[in-house]
BATOR-510638 format. One record per residue: residue in one letter; x negated, y, z negated of N, C-alpha, C in turn. Coordinates in steps of 0.02 Angstrom, whole numbers, plus 50000, padded with zeros to 5 digits. Layout:
AXYZXYZXYZ;...
***
This chain:
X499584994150000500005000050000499565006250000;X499885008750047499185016850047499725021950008;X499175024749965499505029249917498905036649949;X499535041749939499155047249949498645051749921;X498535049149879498045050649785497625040849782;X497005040849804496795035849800496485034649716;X496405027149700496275023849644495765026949625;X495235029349683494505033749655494595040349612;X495065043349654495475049149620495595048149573;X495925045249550496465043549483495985040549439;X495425038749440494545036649404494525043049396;X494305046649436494105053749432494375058249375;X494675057149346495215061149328495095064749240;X494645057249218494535056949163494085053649127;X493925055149073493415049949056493675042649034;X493165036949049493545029849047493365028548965;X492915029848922492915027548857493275031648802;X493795030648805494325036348761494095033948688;X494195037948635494265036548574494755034348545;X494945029248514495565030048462495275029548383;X495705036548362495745036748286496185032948235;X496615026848266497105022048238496665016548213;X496815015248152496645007648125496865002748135;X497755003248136497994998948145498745001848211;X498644997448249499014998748333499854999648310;X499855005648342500445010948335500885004748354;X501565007248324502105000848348502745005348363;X502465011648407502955013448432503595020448383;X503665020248336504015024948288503555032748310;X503955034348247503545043248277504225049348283;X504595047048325504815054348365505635050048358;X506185051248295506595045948284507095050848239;X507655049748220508125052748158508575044248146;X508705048448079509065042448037509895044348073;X510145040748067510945038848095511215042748035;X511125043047974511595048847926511485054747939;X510865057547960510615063647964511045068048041;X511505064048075511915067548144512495068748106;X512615075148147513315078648119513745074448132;X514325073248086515055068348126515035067848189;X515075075148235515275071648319514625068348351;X514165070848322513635070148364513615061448355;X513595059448288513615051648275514055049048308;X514775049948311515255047648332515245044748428;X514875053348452514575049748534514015045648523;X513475047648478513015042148524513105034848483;X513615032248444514115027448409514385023648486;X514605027548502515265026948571514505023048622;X514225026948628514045028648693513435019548681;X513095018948622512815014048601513195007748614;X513865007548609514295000848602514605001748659;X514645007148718514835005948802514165001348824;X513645005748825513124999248846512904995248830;X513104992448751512894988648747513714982548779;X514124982348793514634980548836514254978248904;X514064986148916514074985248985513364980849005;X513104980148969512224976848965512554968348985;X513164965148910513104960548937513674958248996;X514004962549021514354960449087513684962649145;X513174963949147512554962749198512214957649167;X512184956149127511884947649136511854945249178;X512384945549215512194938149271512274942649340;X511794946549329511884951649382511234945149452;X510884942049425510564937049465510734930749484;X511134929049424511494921149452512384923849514;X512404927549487513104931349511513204937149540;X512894939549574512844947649572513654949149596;X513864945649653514644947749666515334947149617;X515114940449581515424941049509515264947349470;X514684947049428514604951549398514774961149442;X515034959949501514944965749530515754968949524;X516064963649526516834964249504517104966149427;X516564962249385516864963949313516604968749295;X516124969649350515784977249333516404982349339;X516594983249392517044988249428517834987449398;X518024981149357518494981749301518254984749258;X517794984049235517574986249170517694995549172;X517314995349232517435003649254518055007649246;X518465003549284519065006249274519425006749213;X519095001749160519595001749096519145008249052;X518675012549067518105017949046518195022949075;X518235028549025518095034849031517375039349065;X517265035849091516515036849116516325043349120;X516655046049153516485053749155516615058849100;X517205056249053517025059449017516545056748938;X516415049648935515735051048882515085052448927;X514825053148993514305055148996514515064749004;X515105067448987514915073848973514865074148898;X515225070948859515115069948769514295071248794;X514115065148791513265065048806512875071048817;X512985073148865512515078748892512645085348839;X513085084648799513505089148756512945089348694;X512555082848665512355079848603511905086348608;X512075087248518511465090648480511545100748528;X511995100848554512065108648565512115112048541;X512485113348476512315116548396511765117948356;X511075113948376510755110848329510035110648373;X509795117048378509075115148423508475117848369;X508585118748316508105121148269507495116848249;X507855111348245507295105548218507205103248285;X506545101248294506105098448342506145091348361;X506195088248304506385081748319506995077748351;X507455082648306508055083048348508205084248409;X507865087748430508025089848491507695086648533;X507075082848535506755076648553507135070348574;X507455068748507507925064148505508365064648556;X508745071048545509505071948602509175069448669;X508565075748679508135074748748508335066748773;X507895062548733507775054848773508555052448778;X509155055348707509725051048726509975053448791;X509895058248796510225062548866510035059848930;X509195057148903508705055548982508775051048994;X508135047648957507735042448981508055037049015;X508475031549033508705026349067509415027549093;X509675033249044510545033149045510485038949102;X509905044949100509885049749163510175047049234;X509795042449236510165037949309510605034149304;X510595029149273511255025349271511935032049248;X511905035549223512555038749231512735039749289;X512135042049351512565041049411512805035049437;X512815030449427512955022749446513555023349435;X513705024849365514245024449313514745030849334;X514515035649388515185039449400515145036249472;X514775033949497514995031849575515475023649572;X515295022849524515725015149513516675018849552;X516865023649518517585024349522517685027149603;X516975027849634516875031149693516775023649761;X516975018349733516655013849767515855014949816;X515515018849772514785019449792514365015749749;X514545010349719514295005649687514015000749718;X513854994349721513534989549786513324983049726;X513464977749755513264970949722512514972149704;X512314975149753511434973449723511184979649693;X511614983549661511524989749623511194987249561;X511884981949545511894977549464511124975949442;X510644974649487510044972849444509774979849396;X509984984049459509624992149418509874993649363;X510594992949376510844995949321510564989849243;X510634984549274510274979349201509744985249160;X509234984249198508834988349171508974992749140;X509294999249160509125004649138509625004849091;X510415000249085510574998249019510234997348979;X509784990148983509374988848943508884991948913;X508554997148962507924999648916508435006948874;X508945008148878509425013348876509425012848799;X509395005748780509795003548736509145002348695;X508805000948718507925000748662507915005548675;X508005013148681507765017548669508245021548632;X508735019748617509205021648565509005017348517;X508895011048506508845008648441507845012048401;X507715014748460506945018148450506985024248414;X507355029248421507515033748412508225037648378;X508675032648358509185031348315509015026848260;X508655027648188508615020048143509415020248121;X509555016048119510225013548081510745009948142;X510735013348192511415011248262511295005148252;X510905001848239510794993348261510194991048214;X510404989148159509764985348103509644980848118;X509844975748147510044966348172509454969248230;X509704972148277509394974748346508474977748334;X508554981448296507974987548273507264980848235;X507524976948203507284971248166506874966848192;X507414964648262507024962648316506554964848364;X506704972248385506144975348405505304976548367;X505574975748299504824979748268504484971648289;X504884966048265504254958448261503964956748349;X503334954848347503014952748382503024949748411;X502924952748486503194948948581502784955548588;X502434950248626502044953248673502434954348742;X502454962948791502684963648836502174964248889;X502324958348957501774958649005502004966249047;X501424966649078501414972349124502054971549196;X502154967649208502824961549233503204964049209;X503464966849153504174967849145504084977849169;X503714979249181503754987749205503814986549289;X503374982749320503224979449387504114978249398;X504384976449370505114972449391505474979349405;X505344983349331505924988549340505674996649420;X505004995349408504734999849448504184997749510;X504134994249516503644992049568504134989549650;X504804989449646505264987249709505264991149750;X505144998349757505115002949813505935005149791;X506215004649753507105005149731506975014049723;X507685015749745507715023649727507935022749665;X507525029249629507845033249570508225040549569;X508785040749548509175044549544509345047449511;X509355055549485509625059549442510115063949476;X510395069849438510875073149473510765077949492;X510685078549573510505082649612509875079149636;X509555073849622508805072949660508925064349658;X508485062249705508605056749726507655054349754;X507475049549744506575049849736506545041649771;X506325040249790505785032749795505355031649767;X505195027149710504725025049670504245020449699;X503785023349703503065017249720502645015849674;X502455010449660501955010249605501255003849639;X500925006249614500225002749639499855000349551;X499754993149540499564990449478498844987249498;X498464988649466497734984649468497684980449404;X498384978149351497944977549287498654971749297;X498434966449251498964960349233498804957949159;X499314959149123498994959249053499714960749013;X499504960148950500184963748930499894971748917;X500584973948900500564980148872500894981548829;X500944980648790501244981848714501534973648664;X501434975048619501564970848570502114968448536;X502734973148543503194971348513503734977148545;X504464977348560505044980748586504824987048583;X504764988648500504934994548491504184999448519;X503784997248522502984999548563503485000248630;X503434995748671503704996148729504414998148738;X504805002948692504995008048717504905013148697;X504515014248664503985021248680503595022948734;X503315018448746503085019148835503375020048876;X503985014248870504765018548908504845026048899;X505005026048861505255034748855504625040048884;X504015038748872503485039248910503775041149016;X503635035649022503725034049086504425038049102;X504865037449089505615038549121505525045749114;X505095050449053505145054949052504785058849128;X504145056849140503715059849198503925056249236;X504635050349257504555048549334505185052949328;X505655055449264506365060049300506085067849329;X505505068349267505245074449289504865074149364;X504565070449394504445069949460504925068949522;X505435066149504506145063349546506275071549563;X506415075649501506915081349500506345086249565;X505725084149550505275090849574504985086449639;X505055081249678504755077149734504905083349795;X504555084949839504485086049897504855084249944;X504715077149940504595073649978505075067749988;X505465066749923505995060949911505335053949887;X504955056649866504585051349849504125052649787;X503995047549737503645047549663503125040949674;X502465043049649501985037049637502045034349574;X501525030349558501455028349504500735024949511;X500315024549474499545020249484499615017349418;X499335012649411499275010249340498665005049356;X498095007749323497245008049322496975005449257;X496684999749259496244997349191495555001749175;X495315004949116494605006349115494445002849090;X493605002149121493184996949087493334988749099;X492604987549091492574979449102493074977349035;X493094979448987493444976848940494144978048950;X494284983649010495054985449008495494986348930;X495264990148876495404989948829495974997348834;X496124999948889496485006848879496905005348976;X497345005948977497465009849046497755015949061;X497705017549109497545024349147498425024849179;X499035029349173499425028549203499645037049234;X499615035449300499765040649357500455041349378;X500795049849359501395047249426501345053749438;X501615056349504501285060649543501785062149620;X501965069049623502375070049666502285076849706;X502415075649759502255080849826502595086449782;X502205091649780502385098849745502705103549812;X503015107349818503015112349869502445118449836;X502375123949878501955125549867502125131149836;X502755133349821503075136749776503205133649708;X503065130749705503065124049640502355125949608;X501985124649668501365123649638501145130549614;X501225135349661500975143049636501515146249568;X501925144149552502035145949498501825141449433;X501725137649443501525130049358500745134149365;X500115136649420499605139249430499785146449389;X500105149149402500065154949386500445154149302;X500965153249273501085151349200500305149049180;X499965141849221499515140349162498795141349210;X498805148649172497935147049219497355143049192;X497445141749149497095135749103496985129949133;X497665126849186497555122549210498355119849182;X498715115349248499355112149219499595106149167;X499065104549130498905100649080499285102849027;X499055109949029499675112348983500235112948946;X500545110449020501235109049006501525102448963;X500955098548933500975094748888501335096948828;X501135104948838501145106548757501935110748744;X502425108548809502755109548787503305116448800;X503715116548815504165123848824504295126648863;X503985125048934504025128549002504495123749034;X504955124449084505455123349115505535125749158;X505955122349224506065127749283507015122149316;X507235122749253507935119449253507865112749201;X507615112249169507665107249106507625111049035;X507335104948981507465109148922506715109948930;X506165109748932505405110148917505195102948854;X505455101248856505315093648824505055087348826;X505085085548889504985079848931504415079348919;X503815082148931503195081548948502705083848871;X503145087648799503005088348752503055081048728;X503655075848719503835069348701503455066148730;X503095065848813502575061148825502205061948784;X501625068248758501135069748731501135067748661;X501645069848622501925064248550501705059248556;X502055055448592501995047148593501215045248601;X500885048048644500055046448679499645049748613;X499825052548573499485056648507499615051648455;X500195049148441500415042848417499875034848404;X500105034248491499585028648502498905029248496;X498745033648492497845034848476497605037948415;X498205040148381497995044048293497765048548312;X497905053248368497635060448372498135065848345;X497765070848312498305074748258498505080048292;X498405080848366498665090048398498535086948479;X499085087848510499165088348597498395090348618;X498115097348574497585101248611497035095948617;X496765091448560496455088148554496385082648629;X497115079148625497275073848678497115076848723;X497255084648758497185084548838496155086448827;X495945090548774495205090548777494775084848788;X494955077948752494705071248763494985068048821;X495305071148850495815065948930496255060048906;X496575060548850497015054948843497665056548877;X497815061848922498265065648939498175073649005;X498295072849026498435079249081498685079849157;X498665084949181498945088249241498475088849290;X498585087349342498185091849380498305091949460;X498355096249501498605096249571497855093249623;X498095088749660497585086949706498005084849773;X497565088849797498105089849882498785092049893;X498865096349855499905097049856500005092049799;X499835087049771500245082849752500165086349663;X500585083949620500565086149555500475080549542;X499935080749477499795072049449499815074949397;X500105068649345500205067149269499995061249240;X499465062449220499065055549188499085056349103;X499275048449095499265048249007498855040749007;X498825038948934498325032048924498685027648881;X498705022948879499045017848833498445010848826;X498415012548777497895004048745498414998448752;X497954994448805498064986048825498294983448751;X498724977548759498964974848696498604968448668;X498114966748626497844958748631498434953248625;X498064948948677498504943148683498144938048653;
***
Protein backbone atom coordinates (compact mmCIF):
# COMPACT_ATOMS: atom_id res chain seq x y z
CA UNK A 1 0.00 0.00 0.00
CA UNK A 2 1.65 3.36 -0.93
CA UNK A 3 0.99 5.84 1.66
CA UNK A 4 1.69 9.44 1.03
CA UNK A 5 3.92 10.12 4.30
CA UNK A 6 6.43 7.17 4.00
CA UNK A 7 7.46 4.77 7.12
CA UNK A 8 11.00 6.75 6.91
CA UNK A 9 9.06 9.82 7.59
CA UNK A 10 7.09 8.71 10.33
CA UNK A 11 10.91 7.31 11.91
CA UNK A 12 11.80 10.74 11.36
CA UNK A 13 9.58 12.22 13.43
CA UNK A 14 10.95 11.38 16.75
CA UNK A 15 13.18 9.97 18.87
CA UNK A 16 12.91 5.95 19.05
CA UNK A 17 14.17 5.51 22.85
CA UNK A 18 11.36 7.26 24.79
CA UNK A 19 11.49 7.31 28.51
CA UNK A 20 8.87 6.00 30.77
CA UNK A 21 8.52 7.34 34.27
CA UNK A 22 5.81 4.40 35.24
CA UNK A 23 6.71 1.52 37.49
CA UNK A 24 4.02 -0.21 37.10
CA UNK A 25 1.98 -0.25 33.33
CA UNK A 26 -0.88 2.18 33.29
CA UNK A 27 -4.19 0.16 33.03
CA UNK A 28 -5.90 2.67 31.36
CA UNK A 29 -8.02 4.98 34.25
CA UNK A 30 -7.08 8.64 34.46
CA UNK A 31 -9.63 10.87 32.69
CA UNK A 32 -13.18 9.17 34.32
CA UNK A 33 -16.25 10.55 36.84
CA UNK A 34 -18.12 8.47 39.26
CA UNK A 35 -21.89 7.76 38.11
CA UNK A 36 -23.17 9.76 41.48
CA UNK A 37 -21.23 12.72 40.72
CA UNK A 38 -23.82 13.51 37.11
CA UNK A 39 -26.62 15.72 37.63
CA UNK A 40 -30.11 13.65 37.49
CA UNK A 41 -30.53 14.32 33.63
CA UNK A 42 -27.26 14.03 32.72
CA UNK A 43 -27.21 10.32 34.50
CA UNK A 44 -30.49 9.53 33.35
CA UNK A 45 -29.15 9.95 29.32
CA UNK A 46 -26.03 8.42 29.52
CA UNK A 47 -28.22 5.47 31.81
CA UNK A 48 -30.53 5.37 28.58
CA UNK A 49 -28.09 5.72 26.14
CA UNK A 50 -25.62 2.79 27.98
CA UNK A 51 -28.57 0.16 27.97
CA UNK A 52 -29.66 1.18 23.97
CA UNK A 53 -26.25 -0.15 23.08
CA UNK A 54 -25.79 -2.28 25.06
CA UNK A 55 -29.26 -3.90 23.29
CA UNK A 56 -28.15 -2.96 20.31
CA UNK A 57 -24.44 -4.64 20.70
CA UNK A 58 -26.21 -7.90 21.27
CA UNK A 59 -28.70 -7.92 18.26
CA UNK A 60 -25.09 -7.46 16.04
CA UNK A 61 -23.77 -10.48 17.29
CA UNK A 62 -24.37 -12.38 14.58
CA UNK A 63 -23.77 -9.69 12.36
CA UNK A 64 -21.11 -12.61 10.69
CA UNK A 65 -22.98 -15.79 10.96
CA UNK A 66 -26.21 -13.75 9.79
CA UNK A 67 -25.67 -10.49 8.56
CA UNK A 68 -29.28 -10.46 6.69
CA UNK A 69 -30.85 -11.81 9.82
CA UNK A 70 -29.20 -9.69 12.04
CA UNK A 71 -29.87 -6.86 9.41
CA UNK A 72 -33.65 -7.17 9.92
CA UNK A 73 -33.72 -7.23 13.75
CA UNK A 74 -31.56 -4.57 13.35
CA UNK A 75 -34.09 -2.35 11.44
CA UNK A 76 -36.98 -3.67 13.98
CA UNK A 77 -35.14 -2.77 16.59
CA UNK A 78 -34.86 0.71 14.92
CA UNK A 79 -38.13 1.23 14.52
CA UNK A 80 -39.17 0.35 18.08
CA UNK A 81 -36.20 3.59 19.07
CA UNK A 82 -36.19 6.96 19.38
CA UNK A 83 -33.03 7.37 17.67
CA UNK A 84 -32.96 10.73 16.91
CA UNK A 85 -34.05 11.88 19.66
CA UNK A 86 -31.45 10.19 22.36
CA UNK A 87 -28.60 11.03 20.08
CA UNK A 88 -29.82 14.76 20.54
CA UNK A 89 -30.21 13.97 24.62
CA UNK A 90 -26.52 13.01 23.88
CA UNK A 91 -25.02 15.73 22.15
CA UNK A 92 -26.99 17.81 24.88
CA UNK A 93 -24.70 15.97 27.93
CA UNK A 94 -22.92 18.13 30.39
CA UNK A 95 -24.11 21.72 28.69
CA UNK A 96 -24.62 23.31 32.09
CA UNK A 97 -21.50 22.16 33.41
CA UNK A 98 -18.13 23.02 31.54
CA UNK A 99 -16.20 24.21 34.62
CA UNK A 100 -14.57 21.10 35.64
CA UNK A 101 -12.19 19.68 33.15
CA UNK A 102 -12.76 16.34 33.62
CA UNK A 103 -16.10 16.60 33.05
CA UNK A 104 -16.04 17.96 30.17
CA UNK A 105 -13.50 15.32 28.94
CA UNK A 106 -15.84 12.83 29.90
CA UNK A 107 -19.00 14.39 27.96
CA UNK A 108 -16.25 14.95 25.05
CA UNK A 109 -15.54 10.96 24.54
CA UNK A 110 -19.43 10.20 25.47
CA UNK A 111 -20.45 12.49 22.68
CA UNK A 112 -17.41 11.10 20.35
CA UNK A 113 -15.47 8.47 20.38
CA UNK A 114 -17.40 5.25 18.66
CA UNK A 115 -21.09 6.62 19.11
CA UNK A 116 -19.75 9.93 16.75
CA UNK A 117 -20.32 7.58 13.82
CA UNK A 118 -22.51 5.06 14.58
CA UNK A 119 -25.10 7.75 15.37
CA UNK A 120 -25.13 8.21 11.79
CA UNK A 121 -25.89 4.55 11.07
CA UNK A 122 -28.47 4.88 13.74
CA UNK A 123 -30.35 7.89 11.99
CA UNK A 124 -29.98 6.36 8.50
CA UNK A 125 -31.43 3.01 9.73
CA UNK A 126 -35.16 4.86 9.57
CA UNK A 127 -33.75 6.21 6.13
CA UNK A 128 -33.31 2.75 4.67
CA UNK A 129 -29.56 3.89 4.16
CA UNK A 130 -28.58 1.13 6.27
CA UNK A 131 -27.06 -2.10 4.27
CA UNK A 132 -26.52 -5.83 5.57
CA UNK A 133 -22.86 -5.31 5.54
CA UNK A 134 -23.04 -2.06 7.54
CA UNK A 135 -23.79 -4.50 10.71
CA UNK A 136 -20.07 -5.43 11.12
CA UNK A 137 -19.24 -1.57 11.63
CA UNK A 138 -21.68 -0.81 13.59
CA UNK A 139 -20.54 -4.13 15.99
CA UNK A 140 -17.66 -2.34 16.58
CA UNK A 141 -18.24 0.92 17.24
CA UNK A 142 -21.14 -0.36 19.61
CA UNK A 143 -18.74 -2.24 21.14
CA UNK A 144 -15.84 -0.08 21.67
CA UNK A 145 -18.84 2.67 22.48
CA UNK A 146 -19.58 0.70 25.28
CA UNK A 147 -15.83 0.13 26.75
CA UNK A 148 -15.52 3.51 26.62
CA UNK A 149 -18.41 4.33 28.70
CA UNK A 150 -17.67 1.72 31.19
CA UNK A 151 -13.87 3.62 30.99
CA UNK A 152 -15.03 6.74 31.75
CA UNK A 153 -18.37 6.25 33.71
CA UNK A 154 -17.23 4.01 37.13
CA UNK A 155 -20.43 2.70 38.39
CA UNK A 156 -22.83 2.24 34.75
CA UNK A 157 -21.57 -1.33 34.79
CA UNK A 158 -19.52 -2.94 37.94
CA UNK A 159 -20.08 -6.75 36.56
CA UNK A 160 -18.78 -5.06 33.08
CA UNK A 161 -15.94 -2.50 34.53
CA UNK A 162 -14.55 -5.76 36.68
CA UNK A 163 -14.03 -7.48 33.68
CA UNK A 164 -12.27 -4.95 31.90
CA UNK A 165 -9.65 -4.06 34.64
CA UNK A 166 -8.49 -8.33 34.79
CA UNK A 167 -6.01 -9.45 32.36
CA UNK A 168 -6.37 -10.22 28.39
CA UNK A 169 -4.09 -9.37 26.54
CA UNK A 170 -5.36 -7.29 23.28
CA UNK A 171 -3.55 -8.28 19.91
CA UNK A 172 -2.83 -5.53 17.53
CA UNK A 173 -5.64 -7.69 15.35
CA UNK A 174 -8.33 -6.44 17.09
CA UNK A 175 -7.50 -2.47 15.90
CA UNK A 176 -6.44 -4.12 12.26
CA UNK A 177 -10.22 -5.52 12.19
CA UNK A 178 -11.83 -2.30 13.19
CA UNK A 179 -9.46 -0.04 11.04
CA UNK A 180 -7.27 -1.60 8.63
CA UNK A 181 -10.51 -2.56 5.82
CA UNK A 182 -10.23 0.58 3.75
CA UNK A 183 -14.21 1.01 5.37
CA UNK A 184 -15.42 4.72 5.46
CA UNK A 185 -15.67 6.64 8.60
CA UNK A 186 -18.35 8.89 9.12
CA UNK A 187 -19.24 11.89 11.15
CA UNK A 188 -21.75 14.63 10.53
CA UNK A 189 -21.00 16.53 7.75
CA UNK A 190 -17.60 14.58 6.80
CA UNK A 191 -17.20 11.33 5.49
CA UNK A 192 -13.15 9.95 5.29
CA UNK A 193 -11.57 6.55 4.09
CA UNK A 194 -9.43 5.00 6.59
CA UNK A 195 -6.12 3.45 5.59
CA UNK A 196 -3.90 2.04 7.89
CA UNK A 197 -0.44 0.53 7.21
CA UNK A 198 0.89 -1.91 10.43
CA UNK A 199 4.54 -3.08 10.64
CA UNK A 200 4.11 -4.50 14.26
CA UNK A 201 2.08 -7.94 15.34
CA UNK A 202 2.01 -8.17 18.94
CA UNK A 203 -0.37 -7.26 21.40
CA UNK A 204 -1.13 -3.97 22.55
CA UNK A 205 -2.49 -3.65 25.72
CA UNK A 206 -3.11 -5.84 28.60
CA UNK A 207 -6.39 -5.74 29.73
CA UNK A 208 -10.07 -3.85 28.27
CA UNK A 209 -9.85 -1.10 30.19
CA UNK A 210 -5.97 -0.10 28.75
CA UNK A 211 -7.40 -0.77 25.41
CA UNK A 212 -9.98 1.60 25.66
CA UNK A 213 -7.95 4.24 26.39
CA UNK A 214 -6.16 3.81 23.31
CA UNK A 215 -9.51 3.71 21.84
CA UNK A 216 -10.50 6.94 22.89
CA UNK A 217 -6.96 7.84 21.80
CA UNK A 218 -7.45 6.81 18.29
CA UNK A 219 -11.22 7.70 17.57
CA UNK A 220 -10.27 10.97 18.97
CA UNK A 221 -7.42 11.95 16.04
CA UNK A 222 -9.11 9.70 13.33
CA UNK A 223 -12.73 12.00 14.01
CA UNK A 224 -10.47 14.87 14.23
CA UNK A 225 -8.89 13.98 10.81
CA UNK A 226 -12.28 12.67 9.08
CA UNK A 227 -13.82 16.25 10.01
CA UNK A 228 -10.54 18.16 8.52
CA UNK A 229 -9.50 15.42 5.31
CA UNK A 230 -8.96 17.20 2.07
CA UNK A 231 -9.18 14.72 0.45
CA UNK A 232 -11.98 12.18 1.78
CA UNK A 233 -9.15 10.26 3.03
CA UNK A 234 -7.29 9.50 6.74
CA UNK A 235 -3.95 7.39 7.25
CA UNK A 236 -2.89 5.66 9.92
CA UNK A 237 0.93 4.04 10.32
CA UNK A 238 1.45 2.03 13.20
CA UNK A 239 5.53 1.59 13.55
CA UNK A 240 7.53 -0.54 16.17
CA UNK A 241 10.80 1.26 17.69
CA UNK A 242 13.64 -0.62 18.26
CA UNK A 243 14.86 -4.11 17.97
CA UNK A 244 13.13 -4.64 21.20
CA UNK A 245 9.90 -2.92 19.84
CA UNK A 246 9.20 -2.03 23.41
CA UNK A 247 7.05 1.36 22.41
CA UNK A 248 5.07 1.96 19.08
CA UNK A 249 4.92 4.86 17.07
CA UNK A 250 1.15 5.71 15.93
CA UNK A 251 0.47 8.11 12.86
CA UNK A 252 -2.78 9.44 11.47
CA UNK A 253 -2.57 12.12 9.14
CA UNK A 254 -4.73 14.01 6.69
CA UNK A 255 -4.51 16.16 3.47
CA UNK A 256 -4.77 19.77 5.10
CA UNK A 257 -6.01 22.46 2.62
CA UNK A 258 -3.90 25.10 2.65
CA UNK A 259 -6.14 27.35 4.49
CA UNK A 260 -6.12 24.80 7.20
CA UNK A 261 -2.73 24.71 7.23
CA UNK A 262 -1.95 28.60 7.28
CA UNK A 263 -4.07 29.19 10.04
CA UNK A 264 -3.03 26.01 12.84
CA UNK A 265 0.79 27.84 11.39
CA UNK A 266 -0.13 30.98 12.28
CA UNK A 267 -2.15 30.26 16.00
CA UNK A 268 0.99 28.06 16.76
CA UNK A 269 4.14 29.41 15.62
CA UNK A 270 5.82 27.14 17.94
CA UNK A 271 4.91 24.49 15.79
CA UNK A 272 1.31 22.42 15.61
CA UNK A 273 2.20 20.12 18.39
CA UNK A 274 0.66 22.47 20.35
CA UNK A 275 -2.47 21.79 19.87
CA UNK A 276 -1.93 18.95 22.24
CA UNK A 277 -2.28 21.31 24.87
CA UNK A 278 -5.50 21.90 24.26
CA UNK A 279 -8.33 24.75 23.53
CA UNK A 280 -8.03 25.70 19.96
CA UNK A 281 -10.91 24.65 17.70
CA UNK A 282 -12.13 25.53 14.34
CA UNK A 283 -15.86 23.88 14.93
CA UNK A 284 -15.33 21.45 17.88
CA UNK A 285 -14.91 21.82 21.57
CA UNK A 286 -10.79 22.03 21.66
CA UNK A 287 -10.62 18.71 23.53
CA UNK A 288 -9.97 15.95 21.39
CA UNK A 289 -6.37 16.31 21.05
CA UNK A 290 -6.00 17.66 24.96
CA UNK A 291 -7.67 13.86 25.98
CA UNK A 292 -5.13 12.22 23.51
CA UNK A 293 -2.26 13.95 25.38
CA UNK A 294 -3.85 12.84 29.00
CA UNK A 295 -3.98 9.42 28.13
CA UNK A 296 -0.09 9.29 26.41
CA UNK A 297 1.05 11.31 29.87
CA UNK A 298 -0.83 8.57 31.66
CA UNK A 299 0.84 5.73 29.96
CA UNK A 300 4.32 6.96 30.48
CA UNK A 301 4.02 8.81 34.15
CA UNK A 302 4.73 12.08 32.56
CA UNK A 303 3.40 14.94 34.84
CA UNK A 304 2.68 18.00 32.04
CA UNK A 305 1.69 17.67 28.06
CA UNK A 306 4.83 20.24 27.79
CA UNK A 307 7.09 17.62 28.91
CA UNK A 308 5.46 14.76 26.44
CA UNK A 309 5.65 16.90 23.23
CA UNK A 310 9.60 18.09 24.46
CA UNK A 311 10.59 14.23 24.74
CA UNK A 312 8.39 13.17 21.41
CA UNK A 313 5.98 10.97 23.14
CA UNK A 314 3.47 13.11 21.21
CA UNK A 315 3.14 15.83 18.38
CA UNK A 316 2.13 17.65 15.19
CA UNK A 317 3.64 18.36 12.40
CA UNK A 318 2.81 19.23 8.57
CA UNK A 319 4.84 17.38 5.88
CA UNK A 320 3.80 17.97 2.36
CA UNK A 321 0.21 19.40 2.88
CA UNK A 322 -0.48 16.56 4.95
CA UNK A 323 -1.11 17.22 8.89
CA UNK A 324 0.41 14.39 11.03
CA UNK A 325 -0.39 13.43 14.62
CA UNK A 326 1.87 11.10 16.24
CA UNK A 327 1.48 9.65 19.86
CA UNK A 328 3.36 6.40 21.52
CA UNK A 329 1.92 3.55 23.33
CA UNK A 330 4.23 0.80 25.10
CA UNK A 331 3.89 -2.80 23.50
CA UNK A 332 2.07 -5.05 26.09
CA UNK A 333 4.33 -8.27 27.38
CA UNK A 334 3.00 -11.38 26.33
Amino acid sequence: MLFPISSDQIYALAASDLPSYRQLRYDGDGIDLDIDSLTPSDRQIVELLYRRLGDLLEILRGHRESPEGTFERLKAYGDSIDWDGLIKLVRGLGSDDNDDPTRAKVFHDLRGGGFMALAIYLQMIGLGMVRAEDTHRMFNLARDQLKIMRNSVRGIDPEGFARDRGHQLHHIGLLLEKWGGGEGHQLQGARAEVLVDSHFQGAVSERCLEFSALDRVIYNLINNATAHSADGKVYMSILPLGEGAENLRFAVFNRASAQQQAKIEGRFPGGPGLLFQGGFTTGGSGLGMRICADFVCNAYGLPAVEQALAEGHLGARFIDGYFVAWFHWPVAAE
